[in-house]
C-alpha positions as semicolon CSV with decimal commas, in nm:
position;residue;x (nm);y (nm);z (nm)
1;X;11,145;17,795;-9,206
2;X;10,822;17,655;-9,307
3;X;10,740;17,285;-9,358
4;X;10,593;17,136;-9,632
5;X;10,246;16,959;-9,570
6;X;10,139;16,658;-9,848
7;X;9,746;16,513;-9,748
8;X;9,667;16,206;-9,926
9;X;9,289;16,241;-10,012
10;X;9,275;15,847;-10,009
11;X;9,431;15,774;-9,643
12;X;9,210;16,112;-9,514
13;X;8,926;15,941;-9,678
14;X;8,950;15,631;-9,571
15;X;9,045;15,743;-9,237
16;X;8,737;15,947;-9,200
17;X;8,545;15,605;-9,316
18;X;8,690;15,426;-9,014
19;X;8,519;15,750;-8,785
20;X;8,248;15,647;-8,914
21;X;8,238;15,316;-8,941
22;X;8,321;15,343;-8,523
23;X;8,064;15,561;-8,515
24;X;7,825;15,301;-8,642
25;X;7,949;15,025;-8,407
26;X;7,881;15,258;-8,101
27;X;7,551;15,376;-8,239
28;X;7,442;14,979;-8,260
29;X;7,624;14,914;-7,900
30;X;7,423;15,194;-7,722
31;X;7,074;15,104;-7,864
32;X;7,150;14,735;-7,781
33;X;7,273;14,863;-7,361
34;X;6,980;15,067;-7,384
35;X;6,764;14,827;-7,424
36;X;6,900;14,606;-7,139
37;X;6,932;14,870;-6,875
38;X;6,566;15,014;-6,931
39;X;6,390;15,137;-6,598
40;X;6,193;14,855;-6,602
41;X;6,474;14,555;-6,658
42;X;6,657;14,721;-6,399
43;X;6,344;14,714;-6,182
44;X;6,311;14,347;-6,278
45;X;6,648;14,310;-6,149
46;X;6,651;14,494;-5,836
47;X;6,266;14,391;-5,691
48;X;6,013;14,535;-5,542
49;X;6,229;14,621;-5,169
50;X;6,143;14,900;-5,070
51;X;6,500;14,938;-4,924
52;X;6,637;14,855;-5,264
53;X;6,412;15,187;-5,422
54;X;6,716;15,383;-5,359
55;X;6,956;15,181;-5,550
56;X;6,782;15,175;-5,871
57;X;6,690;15,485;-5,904
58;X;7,057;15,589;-5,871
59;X;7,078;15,274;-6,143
60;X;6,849;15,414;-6,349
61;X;6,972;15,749;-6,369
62;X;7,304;15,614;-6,462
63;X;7,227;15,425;-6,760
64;X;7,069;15,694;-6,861
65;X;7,368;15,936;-6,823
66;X;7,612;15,659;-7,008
67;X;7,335;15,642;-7,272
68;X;7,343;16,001;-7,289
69;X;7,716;16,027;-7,304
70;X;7,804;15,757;-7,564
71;X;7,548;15,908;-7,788
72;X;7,723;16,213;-7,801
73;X;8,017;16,047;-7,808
74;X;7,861;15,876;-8,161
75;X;7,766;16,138;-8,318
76;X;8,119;16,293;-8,256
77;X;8,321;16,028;-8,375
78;X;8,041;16,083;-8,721
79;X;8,079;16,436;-8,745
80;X;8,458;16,420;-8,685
81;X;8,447;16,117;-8,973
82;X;8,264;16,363;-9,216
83;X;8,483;16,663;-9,142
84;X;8,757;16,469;-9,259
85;X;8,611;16,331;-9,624
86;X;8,455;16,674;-9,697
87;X;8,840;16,788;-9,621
88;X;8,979;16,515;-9,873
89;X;8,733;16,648;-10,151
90;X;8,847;16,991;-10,071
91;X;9,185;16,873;-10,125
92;X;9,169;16,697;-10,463
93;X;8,954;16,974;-10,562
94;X;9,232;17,213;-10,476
95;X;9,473;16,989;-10,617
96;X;9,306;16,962;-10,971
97;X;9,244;17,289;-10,980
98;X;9,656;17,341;-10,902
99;X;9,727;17,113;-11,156
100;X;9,470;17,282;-11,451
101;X;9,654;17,637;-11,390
102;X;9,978;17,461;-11,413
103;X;9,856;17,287;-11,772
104;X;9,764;17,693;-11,855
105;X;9,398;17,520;-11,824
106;X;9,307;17,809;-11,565
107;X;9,383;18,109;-11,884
């Protein structure tokens, strides 16, 4: 028995918006970490001990592997945000095209 499916071009649409939108926000809260976990502010915040070398390195290298992550994570959450408006074009498109064979608009 199969089950009917109904999309709603608006709600896909303006769910892919709010991907996007996200998307945006992250974008804006990555640049703004990246710039306050830079080599050299975390130098600035560690010192110059030489025992303390170790530690921000490993510092470093993590900031930039969350920077690294969360930008990928961005421009998923945007491709994932366009996926889903191109499919609610496809949709209507389908739909009006449904609805012109059914007004014997597609003789």
């Amino acid at each position: 028995m199969a089950d009917d499916m109904y999309i709603d071009e608006s709600e896909l649409t303006k769910l892919g918006k709010s991907f996007e939108t996200y998307a945006y926000d992250l974008e804006s809260y990555v640049k703004e970490f990246s710039s306050k976990t830079g080599s050299e502010q975390i130098h600035d915040g560690f010192g110059i001990l030489t025992e303390s070398e170790e530690v921000t390195s490993a510092y470093i290298e993590l900031a930039e592997h969350m920077v690294t992550s969360l930008g990928n994570l961005q421009r998923h959450l945007d491709d994932i945000g366009a996926g889903m408006r191109e499919n609610a074009k496809n949709t209507e498109s389908a739909d009006d095209a449904m609805a012109d064979l059914f007004k014997g608009g597609g003789q």
